[in-house]
N, C-alpha and C positions, 0 to 999 in steps of 0.2 A: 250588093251588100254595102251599106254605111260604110264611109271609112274611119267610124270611131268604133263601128260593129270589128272590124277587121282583126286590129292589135288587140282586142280586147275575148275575141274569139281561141285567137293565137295563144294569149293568155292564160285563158281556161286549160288548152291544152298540153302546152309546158307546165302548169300545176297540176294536173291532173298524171302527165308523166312522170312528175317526181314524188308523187304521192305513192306510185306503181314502184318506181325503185326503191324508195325507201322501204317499202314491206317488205320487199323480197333480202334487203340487207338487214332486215330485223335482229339475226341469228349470229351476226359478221360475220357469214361464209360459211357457219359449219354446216355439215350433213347427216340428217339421220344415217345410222350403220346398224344392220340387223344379220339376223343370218342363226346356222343353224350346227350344235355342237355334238359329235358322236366319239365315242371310247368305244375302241376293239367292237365297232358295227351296230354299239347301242348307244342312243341320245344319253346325256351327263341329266342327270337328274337335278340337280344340283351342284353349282359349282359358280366360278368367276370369269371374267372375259376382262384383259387390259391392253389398253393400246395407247403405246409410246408413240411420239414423234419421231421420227428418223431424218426430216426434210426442216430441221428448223420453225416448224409449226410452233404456236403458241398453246396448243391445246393439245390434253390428252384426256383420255377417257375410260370409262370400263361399264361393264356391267355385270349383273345375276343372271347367271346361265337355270333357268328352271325350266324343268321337261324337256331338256335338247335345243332350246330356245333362248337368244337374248337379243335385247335392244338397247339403243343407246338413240334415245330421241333427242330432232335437232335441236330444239335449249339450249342440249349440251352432249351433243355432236361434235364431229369433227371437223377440220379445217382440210380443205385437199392438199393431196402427199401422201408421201409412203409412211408403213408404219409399224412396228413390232409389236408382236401377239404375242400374248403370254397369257396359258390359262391352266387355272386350278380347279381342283378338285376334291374334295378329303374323303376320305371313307367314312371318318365321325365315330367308329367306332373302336380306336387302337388304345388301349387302355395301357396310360404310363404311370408309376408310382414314382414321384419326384423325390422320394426321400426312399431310397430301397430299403435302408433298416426299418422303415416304419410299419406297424400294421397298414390295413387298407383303414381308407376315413378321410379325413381334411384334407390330408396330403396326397391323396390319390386324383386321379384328373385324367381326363379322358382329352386326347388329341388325336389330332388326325394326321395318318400316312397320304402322303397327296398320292389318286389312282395314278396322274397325268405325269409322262415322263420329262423327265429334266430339259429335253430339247424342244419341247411345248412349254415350260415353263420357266426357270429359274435360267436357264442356260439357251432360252429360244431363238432359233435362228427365223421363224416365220413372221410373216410380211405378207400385208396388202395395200392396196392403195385407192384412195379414196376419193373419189372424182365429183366434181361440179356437176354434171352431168346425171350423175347416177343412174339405175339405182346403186347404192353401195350394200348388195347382199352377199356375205359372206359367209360361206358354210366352210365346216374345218371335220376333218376324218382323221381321228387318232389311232394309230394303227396299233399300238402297242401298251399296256400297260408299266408304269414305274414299274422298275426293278426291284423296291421296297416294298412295293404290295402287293398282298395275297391277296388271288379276287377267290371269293369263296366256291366252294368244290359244288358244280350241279347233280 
């Protein structure tokens, strides 16, 4: 080989390695996180998926849990660490009258009892953790329904 071939060979290679890191740091570190959501043994039809930091991470995230299913692609993924899950659900169908003197009409409005109990949501003590490495799939089994909702009689 030339020895102007040489360094110039070398060259290409160090450019071409840093061309290779920089892609893969595209994302700063986060990771896709996917995974799979059941209530009392059936998929959430609908509902939300969030995840806090726990490890001083910069990032949090969530997603729409639809058909038992959610994702959270790496764009806006997470960063590795642990992290608090908290996931909702509403039934959509609990009908409150905000004005109780009033007839039904304007002031009537329909909100939601969340299915998902307090210790999956509002009050969660769950955690996963999220690796470099991955993959980060994470399936969640809700054993029990909130204590405020009545799931309808089969």
């Amino acid at each position: 080989m030339h020895p102007i071939q040489r360094p110039l060979s070398l060259l290409l290679v160090f450019a071409a390695a840093g061309l290779i890191a920089g892609c893969s740091g595209s994302y700063g570190g986060r990771m896709e996180v996917t995974g799979t959501v059941k209530l009392v043994g059936q998929p959430i039809q609908d509902g939300s998926i969030v995840f806090k930091p726990l490890d001083k991470q910069d990032t949090q995230s969530g997603a729409q849990i639809v058909k038992g299913e959610y994702k959270v692609p790496r764009p806006q993924g997470l960063k590795p660490g642990k992290y608090l899950v908290q996931i909702s659900s509403g039934d959509g169908k609990t009908p409150v009258n905000l004005d109780p003197d009033a007839a039904p009409g304007p002031s009537s409005n329909i909100t939601s009892v969340d299915r998902v109990p307090d210790d999956w949501n509002i009050r969660s003590t769950q955690q996963i953790e999220v690796t470099a490495s991955g993959p980060n799939k994470f399936d969640f089994e809700i054993p029990k329904y909130n204590a405020k909702y009545k799931p309808p009689k089969s």
